[in-house]
C-alpha positions in Angstrom: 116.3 144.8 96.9 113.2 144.8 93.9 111.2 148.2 94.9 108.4 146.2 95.7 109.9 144.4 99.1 111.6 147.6 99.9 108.1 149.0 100.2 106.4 146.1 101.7 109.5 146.0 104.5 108.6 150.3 104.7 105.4 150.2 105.9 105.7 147.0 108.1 108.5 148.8 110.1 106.7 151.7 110.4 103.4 150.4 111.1 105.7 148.4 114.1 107.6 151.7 115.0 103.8 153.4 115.7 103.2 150.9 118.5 105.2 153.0 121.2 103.2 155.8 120.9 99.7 154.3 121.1 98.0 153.3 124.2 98.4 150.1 125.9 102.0 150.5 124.8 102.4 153.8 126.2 101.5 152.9 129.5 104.8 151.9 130.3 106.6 155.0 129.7 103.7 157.5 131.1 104.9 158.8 134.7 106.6 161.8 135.7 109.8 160.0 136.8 112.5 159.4 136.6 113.7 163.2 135.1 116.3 162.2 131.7 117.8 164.3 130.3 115.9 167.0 131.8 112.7 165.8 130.5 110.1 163.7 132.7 109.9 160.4 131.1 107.2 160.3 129.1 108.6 163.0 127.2 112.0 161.8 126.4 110.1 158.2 125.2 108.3 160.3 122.6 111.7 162.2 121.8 113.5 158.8 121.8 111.2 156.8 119.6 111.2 160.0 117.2 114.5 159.6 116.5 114.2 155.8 116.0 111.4 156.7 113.4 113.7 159.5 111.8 116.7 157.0 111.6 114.7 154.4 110.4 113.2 156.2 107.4 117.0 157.6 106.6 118.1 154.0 106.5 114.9 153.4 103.9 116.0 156.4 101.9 119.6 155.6 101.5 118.2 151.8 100.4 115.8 153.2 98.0 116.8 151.7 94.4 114.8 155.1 92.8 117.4 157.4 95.0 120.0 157.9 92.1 122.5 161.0 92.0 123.7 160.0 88.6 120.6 161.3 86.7 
């Protein structure tokens, strides 16, 4: 993958990954129950789609032609 596309497929995903967060989106996941992992649910979705954001951008690092050891 040509560093071009890699960056073009970057900042699609993580313009689609913001959606969760923002309001009408957020809506669905803003209510006090049901209690997850010890956190009202609201919280854990913000926790939750953190990590998806985290993982995703590891997943863009490791593909990252310009991430070389051997230099």
């Amino acid at each position: 993958m040509n560093k071009h596309t890699l960056q073009r497929a970057y900042w699609i995903t993580m313009l689609v990954l913001f959606f969760p967060f923002i309001f009408p989106l957020f809506q669905v996941a803003n209510r006090p129950t049901p209690i997850i992992l010890g956190l009202p649910f609201s919280l854990f979705w913000i926790c939750l789609w953190m990590v998806i954001v985290f993982l995703t951008v590891l997943i863009f690092y490791w593909l990252d032609p310009d991430n070389t050891k051997g230099e």
